[in-house]
N, CA and C atoms as an extended XYZ file, in Angstrom:
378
Properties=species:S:1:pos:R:3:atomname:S:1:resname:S:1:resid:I:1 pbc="F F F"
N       -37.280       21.886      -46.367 N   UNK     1
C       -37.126       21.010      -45.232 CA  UNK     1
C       -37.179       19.558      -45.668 C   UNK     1
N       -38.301       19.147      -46.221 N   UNK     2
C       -38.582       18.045      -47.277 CA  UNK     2
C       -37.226       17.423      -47.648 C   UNK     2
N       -36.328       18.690      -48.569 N   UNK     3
C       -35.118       17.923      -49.125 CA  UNK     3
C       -33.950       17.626      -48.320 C   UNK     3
N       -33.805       18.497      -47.502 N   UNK     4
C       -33.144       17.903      -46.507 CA  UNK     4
C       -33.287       17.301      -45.317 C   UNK     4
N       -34.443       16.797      -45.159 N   UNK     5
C       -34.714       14.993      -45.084 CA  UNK     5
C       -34.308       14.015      -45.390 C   UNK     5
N       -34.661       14.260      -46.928 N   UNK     6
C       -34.080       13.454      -47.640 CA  UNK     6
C       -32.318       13.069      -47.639 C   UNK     6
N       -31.928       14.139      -47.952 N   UNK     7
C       -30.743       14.349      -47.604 CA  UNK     7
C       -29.764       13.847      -47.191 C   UNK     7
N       -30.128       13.923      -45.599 N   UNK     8
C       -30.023       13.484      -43.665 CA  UNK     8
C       -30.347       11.850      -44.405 C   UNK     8
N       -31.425       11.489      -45.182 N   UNK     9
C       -31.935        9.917      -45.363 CA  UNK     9
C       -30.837        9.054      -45.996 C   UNK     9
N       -30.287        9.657      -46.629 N   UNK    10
C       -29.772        9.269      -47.653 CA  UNK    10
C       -28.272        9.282      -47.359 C   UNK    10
N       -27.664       10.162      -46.612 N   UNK    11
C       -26.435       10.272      -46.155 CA  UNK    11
C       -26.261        9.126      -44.876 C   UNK    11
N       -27.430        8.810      -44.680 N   UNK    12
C       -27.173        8.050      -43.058 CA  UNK    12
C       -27.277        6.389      -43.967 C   UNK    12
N       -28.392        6.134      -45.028 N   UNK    13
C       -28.154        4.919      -45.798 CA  UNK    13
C       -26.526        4.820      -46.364 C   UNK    13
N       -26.151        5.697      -46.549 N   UNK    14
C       -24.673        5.631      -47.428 CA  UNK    14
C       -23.979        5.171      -47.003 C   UNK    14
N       -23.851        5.786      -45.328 N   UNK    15
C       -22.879        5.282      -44.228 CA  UNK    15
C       -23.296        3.854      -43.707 C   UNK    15
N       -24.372        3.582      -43.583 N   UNK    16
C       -24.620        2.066      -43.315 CA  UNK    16
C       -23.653        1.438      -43.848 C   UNK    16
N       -24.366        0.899      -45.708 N   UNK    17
C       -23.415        0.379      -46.572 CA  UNK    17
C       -22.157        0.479      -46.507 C   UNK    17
N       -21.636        1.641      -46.145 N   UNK    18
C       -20.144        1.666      -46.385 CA  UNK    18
C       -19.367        1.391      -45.367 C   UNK    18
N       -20.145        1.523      -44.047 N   UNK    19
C       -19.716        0.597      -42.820 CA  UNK    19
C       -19.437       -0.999      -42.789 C   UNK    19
N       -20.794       -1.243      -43.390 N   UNK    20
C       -20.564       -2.740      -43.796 CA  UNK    20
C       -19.523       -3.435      -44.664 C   UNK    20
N       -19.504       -2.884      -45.945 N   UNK    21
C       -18.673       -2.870      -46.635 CA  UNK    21
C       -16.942       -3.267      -45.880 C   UNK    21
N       -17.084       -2.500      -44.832 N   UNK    22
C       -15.358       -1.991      -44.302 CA  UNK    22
C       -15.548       -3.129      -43.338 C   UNK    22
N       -16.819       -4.141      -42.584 N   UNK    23
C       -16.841       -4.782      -41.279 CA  UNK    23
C       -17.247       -5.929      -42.257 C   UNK    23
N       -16.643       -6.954      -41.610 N   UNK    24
C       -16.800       -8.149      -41.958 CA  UNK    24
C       -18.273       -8.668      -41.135 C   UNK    24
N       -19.744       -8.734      -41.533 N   UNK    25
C       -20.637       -8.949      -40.098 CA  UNK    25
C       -21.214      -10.598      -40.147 C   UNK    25
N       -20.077      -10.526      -40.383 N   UNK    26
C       -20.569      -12.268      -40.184 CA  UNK    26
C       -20.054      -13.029      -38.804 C   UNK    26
N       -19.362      -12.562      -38.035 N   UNK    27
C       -19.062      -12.687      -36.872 CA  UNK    27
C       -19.616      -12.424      -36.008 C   UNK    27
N       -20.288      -11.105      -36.669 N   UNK    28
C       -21.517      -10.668      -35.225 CA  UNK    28
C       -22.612      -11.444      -35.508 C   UNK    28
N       -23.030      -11.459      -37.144 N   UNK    29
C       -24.424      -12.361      -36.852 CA  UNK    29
C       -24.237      -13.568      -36.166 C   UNK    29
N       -23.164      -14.426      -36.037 N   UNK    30
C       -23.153      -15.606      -35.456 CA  UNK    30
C       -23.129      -15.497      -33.978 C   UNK    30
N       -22.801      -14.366      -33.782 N   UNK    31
C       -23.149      -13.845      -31.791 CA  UNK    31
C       -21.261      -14.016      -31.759 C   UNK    31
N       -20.452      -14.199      -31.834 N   UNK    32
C       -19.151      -14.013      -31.282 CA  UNK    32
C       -17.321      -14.141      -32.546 C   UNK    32
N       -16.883      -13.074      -32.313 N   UNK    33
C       -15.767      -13.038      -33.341 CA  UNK    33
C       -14.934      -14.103      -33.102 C   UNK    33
N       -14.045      -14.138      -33.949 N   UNK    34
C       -13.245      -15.572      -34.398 CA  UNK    34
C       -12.313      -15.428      -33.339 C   UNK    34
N       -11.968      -17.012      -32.647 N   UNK    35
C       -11.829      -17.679      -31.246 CA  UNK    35
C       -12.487      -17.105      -30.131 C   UNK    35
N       -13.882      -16.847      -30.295 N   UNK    36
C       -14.706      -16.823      -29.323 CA  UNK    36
C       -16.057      -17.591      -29.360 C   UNK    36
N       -16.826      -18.035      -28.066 N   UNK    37
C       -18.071      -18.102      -28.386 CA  UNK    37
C       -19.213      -17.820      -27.386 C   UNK    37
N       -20.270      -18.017      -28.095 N   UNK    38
C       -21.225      -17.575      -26.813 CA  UNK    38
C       -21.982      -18.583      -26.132 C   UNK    38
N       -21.822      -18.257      -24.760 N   UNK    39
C       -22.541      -18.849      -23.469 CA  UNK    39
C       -23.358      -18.944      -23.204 C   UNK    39
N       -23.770      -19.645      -22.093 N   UNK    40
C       -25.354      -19.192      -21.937 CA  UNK    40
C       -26.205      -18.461      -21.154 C   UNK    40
N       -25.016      -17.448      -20.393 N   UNK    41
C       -25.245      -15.956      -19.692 CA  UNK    41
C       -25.150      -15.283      -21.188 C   UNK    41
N       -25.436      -15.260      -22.520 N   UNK    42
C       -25.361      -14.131      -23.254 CA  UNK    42
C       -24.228      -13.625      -23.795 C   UNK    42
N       -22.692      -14.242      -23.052 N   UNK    43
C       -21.732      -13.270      -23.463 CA  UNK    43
C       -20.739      -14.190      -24.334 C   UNK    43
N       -19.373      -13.438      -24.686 N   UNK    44
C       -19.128      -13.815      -25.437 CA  UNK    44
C       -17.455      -14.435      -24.510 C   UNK    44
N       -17.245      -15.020      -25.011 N   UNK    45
C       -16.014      -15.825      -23.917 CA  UNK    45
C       -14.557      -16.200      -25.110 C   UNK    45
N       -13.368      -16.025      -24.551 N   UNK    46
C       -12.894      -16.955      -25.269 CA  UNK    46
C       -12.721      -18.231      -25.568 C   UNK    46
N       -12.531      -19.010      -26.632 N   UNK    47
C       -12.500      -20.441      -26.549 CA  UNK    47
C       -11.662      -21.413      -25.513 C   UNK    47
N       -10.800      -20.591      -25.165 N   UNK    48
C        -9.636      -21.516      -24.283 CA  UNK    48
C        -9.997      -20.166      -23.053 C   UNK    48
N       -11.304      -20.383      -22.227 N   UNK    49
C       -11.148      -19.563      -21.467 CA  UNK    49
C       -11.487      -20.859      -20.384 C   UNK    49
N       -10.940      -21.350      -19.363 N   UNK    50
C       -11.319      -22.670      -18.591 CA  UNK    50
C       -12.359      -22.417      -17.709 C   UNK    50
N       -12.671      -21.545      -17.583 N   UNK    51
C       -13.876      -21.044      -16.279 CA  UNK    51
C       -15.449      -21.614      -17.177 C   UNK    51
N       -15.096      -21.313      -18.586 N   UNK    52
C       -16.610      -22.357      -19.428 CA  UNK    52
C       -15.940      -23.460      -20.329 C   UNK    52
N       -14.826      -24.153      -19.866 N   UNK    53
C       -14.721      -25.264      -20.268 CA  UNK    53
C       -13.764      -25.274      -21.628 C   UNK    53
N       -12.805      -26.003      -21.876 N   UNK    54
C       -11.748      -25.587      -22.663 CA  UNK    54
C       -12.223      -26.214      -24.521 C   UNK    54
N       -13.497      -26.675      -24.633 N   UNK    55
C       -14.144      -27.092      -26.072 CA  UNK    55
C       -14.439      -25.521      -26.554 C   UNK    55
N       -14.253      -25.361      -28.287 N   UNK    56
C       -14.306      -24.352      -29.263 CA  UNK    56
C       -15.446      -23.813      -29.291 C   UNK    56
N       -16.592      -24.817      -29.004 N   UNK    57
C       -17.856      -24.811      -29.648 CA  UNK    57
C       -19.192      -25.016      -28.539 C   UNK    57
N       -18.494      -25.430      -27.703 N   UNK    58
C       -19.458      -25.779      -26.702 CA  UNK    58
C       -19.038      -25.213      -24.946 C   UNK    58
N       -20.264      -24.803      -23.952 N   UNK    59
C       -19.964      -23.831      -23.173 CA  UNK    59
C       -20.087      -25.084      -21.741 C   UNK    59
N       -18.797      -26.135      -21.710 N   UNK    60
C       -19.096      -27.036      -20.889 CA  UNK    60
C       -18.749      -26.608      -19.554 C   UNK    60
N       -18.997      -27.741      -18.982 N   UNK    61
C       -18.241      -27.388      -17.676 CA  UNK    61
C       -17.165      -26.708      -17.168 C   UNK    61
N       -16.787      -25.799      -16.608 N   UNK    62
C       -15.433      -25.198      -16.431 CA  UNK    62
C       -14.350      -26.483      -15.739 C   UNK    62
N       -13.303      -26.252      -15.953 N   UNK    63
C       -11.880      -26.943      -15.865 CA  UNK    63
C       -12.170      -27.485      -14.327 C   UNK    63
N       -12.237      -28.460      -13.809 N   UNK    64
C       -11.619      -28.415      -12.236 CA  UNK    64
C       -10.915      -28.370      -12.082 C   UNK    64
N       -11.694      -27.927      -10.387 N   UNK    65
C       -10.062      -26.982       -9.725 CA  UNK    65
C        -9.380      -27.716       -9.349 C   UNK    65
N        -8.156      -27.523       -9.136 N   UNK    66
C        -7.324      -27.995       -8.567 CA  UNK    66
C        -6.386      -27.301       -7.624 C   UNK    66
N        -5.969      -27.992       -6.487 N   UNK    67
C        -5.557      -27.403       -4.935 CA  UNK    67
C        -4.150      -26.625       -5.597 C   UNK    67
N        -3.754      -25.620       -5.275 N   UNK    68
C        -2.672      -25.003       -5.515 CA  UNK    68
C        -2.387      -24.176       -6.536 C   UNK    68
N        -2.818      -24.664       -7.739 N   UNK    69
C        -2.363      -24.096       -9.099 CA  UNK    69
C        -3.780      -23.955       -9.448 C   UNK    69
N        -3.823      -23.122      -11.352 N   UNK    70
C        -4.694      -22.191      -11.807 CA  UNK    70
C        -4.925      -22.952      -13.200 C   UNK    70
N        -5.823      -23.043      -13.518 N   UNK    71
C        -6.331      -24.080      -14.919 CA  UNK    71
C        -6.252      -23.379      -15.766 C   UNK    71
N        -5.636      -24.149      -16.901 N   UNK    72
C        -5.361      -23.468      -18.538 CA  UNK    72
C        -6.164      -24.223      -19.199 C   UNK    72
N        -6.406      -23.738      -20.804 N   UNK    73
C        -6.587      -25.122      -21.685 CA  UNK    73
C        -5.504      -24.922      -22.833 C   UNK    73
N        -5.307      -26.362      -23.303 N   UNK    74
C        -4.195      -26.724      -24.090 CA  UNK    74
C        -5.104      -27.339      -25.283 C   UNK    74
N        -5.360      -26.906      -26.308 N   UNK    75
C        -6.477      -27.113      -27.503 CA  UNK    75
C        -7.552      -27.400      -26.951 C   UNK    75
N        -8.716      -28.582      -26.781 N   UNK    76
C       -10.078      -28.787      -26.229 CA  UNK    76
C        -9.468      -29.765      -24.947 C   UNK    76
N        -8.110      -29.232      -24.055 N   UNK    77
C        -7.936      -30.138      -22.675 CA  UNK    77
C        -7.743      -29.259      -21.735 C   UNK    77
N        -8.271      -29.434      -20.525 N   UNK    78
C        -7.801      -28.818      -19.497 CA  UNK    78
C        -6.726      -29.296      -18.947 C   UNK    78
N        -5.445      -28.191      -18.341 N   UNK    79
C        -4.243      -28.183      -18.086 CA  UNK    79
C        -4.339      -27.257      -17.043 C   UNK    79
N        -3.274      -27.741      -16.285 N   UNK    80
C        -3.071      -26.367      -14.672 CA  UNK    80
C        -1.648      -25.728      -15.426 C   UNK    80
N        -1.523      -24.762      -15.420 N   UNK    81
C        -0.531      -23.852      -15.674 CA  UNK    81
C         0.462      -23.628      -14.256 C   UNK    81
N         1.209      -23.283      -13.880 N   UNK    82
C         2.084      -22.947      -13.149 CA  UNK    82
C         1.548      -22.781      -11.673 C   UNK    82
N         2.414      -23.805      -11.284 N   UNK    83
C         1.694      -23.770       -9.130 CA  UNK    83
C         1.448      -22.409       -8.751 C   UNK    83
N         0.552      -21.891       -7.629 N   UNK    84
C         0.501      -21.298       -6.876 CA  UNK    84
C         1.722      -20.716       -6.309 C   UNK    84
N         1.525      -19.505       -6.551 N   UNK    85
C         3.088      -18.779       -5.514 CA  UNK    85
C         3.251      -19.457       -4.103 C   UNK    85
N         4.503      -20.288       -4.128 N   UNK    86
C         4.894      -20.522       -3.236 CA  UNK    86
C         4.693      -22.162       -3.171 C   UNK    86
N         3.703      -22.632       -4.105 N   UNK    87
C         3.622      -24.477       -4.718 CA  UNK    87
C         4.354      -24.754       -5.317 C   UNK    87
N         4.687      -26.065       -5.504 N   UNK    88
C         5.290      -26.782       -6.428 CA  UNK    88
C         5.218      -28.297       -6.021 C   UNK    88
N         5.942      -28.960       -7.102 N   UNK    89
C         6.266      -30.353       -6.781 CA  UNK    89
C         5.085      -31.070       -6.941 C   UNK    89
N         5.626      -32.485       -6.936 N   UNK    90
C         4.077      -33.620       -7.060 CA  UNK    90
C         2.794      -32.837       -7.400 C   UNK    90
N         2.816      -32.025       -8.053 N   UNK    91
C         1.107      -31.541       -9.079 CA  UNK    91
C         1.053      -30.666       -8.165 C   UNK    91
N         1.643      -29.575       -7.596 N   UNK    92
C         1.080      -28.321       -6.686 CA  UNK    92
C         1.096      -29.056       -5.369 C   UNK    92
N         1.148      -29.963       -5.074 N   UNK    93
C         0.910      -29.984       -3.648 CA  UNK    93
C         1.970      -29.859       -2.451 C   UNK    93
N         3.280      -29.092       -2.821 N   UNK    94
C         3.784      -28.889       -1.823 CA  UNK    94
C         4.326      -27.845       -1.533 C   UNK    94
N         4.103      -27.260       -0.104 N   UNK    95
C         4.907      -25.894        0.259 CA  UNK    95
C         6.244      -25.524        0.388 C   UNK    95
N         6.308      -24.818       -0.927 N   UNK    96
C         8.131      -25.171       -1.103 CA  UNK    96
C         8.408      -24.070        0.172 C   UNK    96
N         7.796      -23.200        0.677 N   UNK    97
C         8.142      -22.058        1.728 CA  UNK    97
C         8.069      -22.612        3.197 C   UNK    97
N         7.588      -23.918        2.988 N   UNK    98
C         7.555      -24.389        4.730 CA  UNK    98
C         7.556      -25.775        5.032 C   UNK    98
N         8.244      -26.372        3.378 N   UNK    99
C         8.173      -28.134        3.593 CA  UNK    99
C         9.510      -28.545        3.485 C   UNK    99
N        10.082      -28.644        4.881 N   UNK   100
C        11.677      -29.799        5.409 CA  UNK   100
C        11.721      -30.058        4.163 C   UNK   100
N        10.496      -31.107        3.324 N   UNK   101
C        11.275      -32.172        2.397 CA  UNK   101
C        11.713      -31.190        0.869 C   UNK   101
N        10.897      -30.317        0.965 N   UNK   102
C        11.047      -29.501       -0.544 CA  UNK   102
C        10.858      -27.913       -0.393 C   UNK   102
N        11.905      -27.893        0.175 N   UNK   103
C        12.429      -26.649        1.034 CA  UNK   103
C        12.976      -25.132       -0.546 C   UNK   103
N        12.627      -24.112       -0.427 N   UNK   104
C        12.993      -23.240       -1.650 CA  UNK   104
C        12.309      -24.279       -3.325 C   UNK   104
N        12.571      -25.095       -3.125 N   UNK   105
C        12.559      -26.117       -4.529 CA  UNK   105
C        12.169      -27.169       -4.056 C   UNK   105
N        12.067      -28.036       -5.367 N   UNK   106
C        11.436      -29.463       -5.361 CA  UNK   106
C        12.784      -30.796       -4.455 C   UNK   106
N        13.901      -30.012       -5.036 N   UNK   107
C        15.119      -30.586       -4.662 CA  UNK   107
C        15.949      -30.836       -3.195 C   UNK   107
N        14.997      -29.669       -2.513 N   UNK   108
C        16.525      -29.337       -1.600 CA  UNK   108
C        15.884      -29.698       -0.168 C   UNK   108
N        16.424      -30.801       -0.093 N   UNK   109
C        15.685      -30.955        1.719 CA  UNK   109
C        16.173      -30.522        3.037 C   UNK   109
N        15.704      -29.928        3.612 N   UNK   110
C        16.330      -29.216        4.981 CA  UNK   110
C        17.357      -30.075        5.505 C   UNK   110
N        18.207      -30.214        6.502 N   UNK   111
C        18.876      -30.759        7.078 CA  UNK   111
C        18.288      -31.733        8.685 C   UNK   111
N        18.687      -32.521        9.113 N   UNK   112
C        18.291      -33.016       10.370 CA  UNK   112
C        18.211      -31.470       11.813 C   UNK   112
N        16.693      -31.154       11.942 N   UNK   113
C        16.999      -30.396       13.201 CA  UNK   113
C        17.205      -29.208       12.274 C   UNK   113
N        16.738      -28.902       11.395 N   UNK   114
C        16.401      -27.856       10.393 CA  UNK   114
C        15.288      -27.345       10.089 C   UNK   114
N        14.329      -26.142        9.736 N   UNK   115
C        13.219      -25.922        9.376 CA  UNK   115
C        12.844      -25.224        8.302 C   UNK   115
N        12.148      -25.137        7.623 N   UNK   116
C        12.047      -24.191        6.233 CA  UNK   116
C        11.303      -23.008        6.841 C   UNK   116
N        11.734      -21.803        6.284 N   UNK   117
C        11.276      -20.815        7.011 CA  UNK   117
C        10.999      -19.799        5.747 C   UNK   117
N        10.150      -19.479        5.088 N   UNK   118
C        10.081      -18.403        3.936 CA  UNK   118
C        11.163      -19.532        2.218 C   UNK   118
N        10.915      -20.340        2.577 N   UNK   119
C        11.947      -21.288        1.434 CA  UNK   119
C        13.248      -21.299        1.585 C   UNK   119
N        13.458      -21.219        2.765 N   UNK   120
C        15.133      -21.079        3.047 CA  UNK   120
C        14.863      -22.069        4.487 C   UNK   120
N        15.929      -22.913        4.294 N   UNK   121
C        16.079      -23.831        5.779 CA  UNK   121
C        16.971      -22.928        6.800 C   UNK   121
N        16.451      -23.141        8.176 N   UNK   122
C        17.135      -22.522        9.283 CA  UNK   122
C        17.188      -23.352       10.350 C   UNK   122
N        18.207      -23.136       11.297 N   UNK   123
C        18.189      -24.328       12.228 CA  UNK   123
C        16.867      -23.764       13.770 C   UNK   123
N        16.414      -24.710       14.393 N   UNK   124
C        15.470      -24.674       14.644 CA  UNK   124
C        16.206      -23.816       16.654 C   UNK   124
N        15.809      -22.913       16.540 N   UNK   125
C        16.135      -22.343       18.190 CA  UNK   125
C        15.005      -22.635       18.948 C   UNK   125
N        15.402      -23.461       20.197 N   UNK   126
C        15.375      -24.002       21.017 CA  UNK   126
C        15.006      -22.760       22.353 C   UNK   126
């Protein structure tokens, strides 16, 4: 029984080492793998994740929000990525689905006595 203890001891040390060997653990000792880091809930985040702030190294403030569109980061800057379904124009702020002036698009303005209706102009029944 003794020797196969030993055995069981010795087969489970082997596999350690040779686990290690195959894992790089220098990523874990530092608490988070390469382009990530850790927060100060414990976890591990990506670096360009904007909800803890778009710096490599540090768990700052998250991105503000902004009305319409959804925050990216662009190296250590916060950036809004693509309007809100159905935003556009002047920085997100306009309803291309229900605005006369930027009707479907940024471009196309309804007509006099016209209304935007789903991003398409229609004339207004009376």
């Amino acid at each position: 029984m003794s020797a196969l203890l030993r055995a069981s001891g010795a087969l489970g040390l082997a596999l350690v080492i040779g686990c290690s060997l195959l894992v790089d653990a220098a990523d874990i000792d530092a608490g988070c793998g390469p382009g990530r880091k850790l927060c100060g809930d414990q976890r591990c985040v990506d670096n360009d994740d904007p909800a803890y702030g778009c710096s490599a190294t540090l768990c700052a403030a998250p991105c503000p929000p902004m009305k319409n569109a959804m925050p990216a980061c662009a190296g250590e800057t916060c950036v809004f990525r693509a309007c809100a379904a159905g935003f556009g124009c002047a920085g997100c702020s306009e309803n291309i689905l229900t605005s006369e002036e930027h009707c479907g698009d940024c471009n196309s303005p309804c007509a006099l006595g016209e209304i935007c209706q789903n991003g398409v102009c229609t004339t207004l029944n009376l």
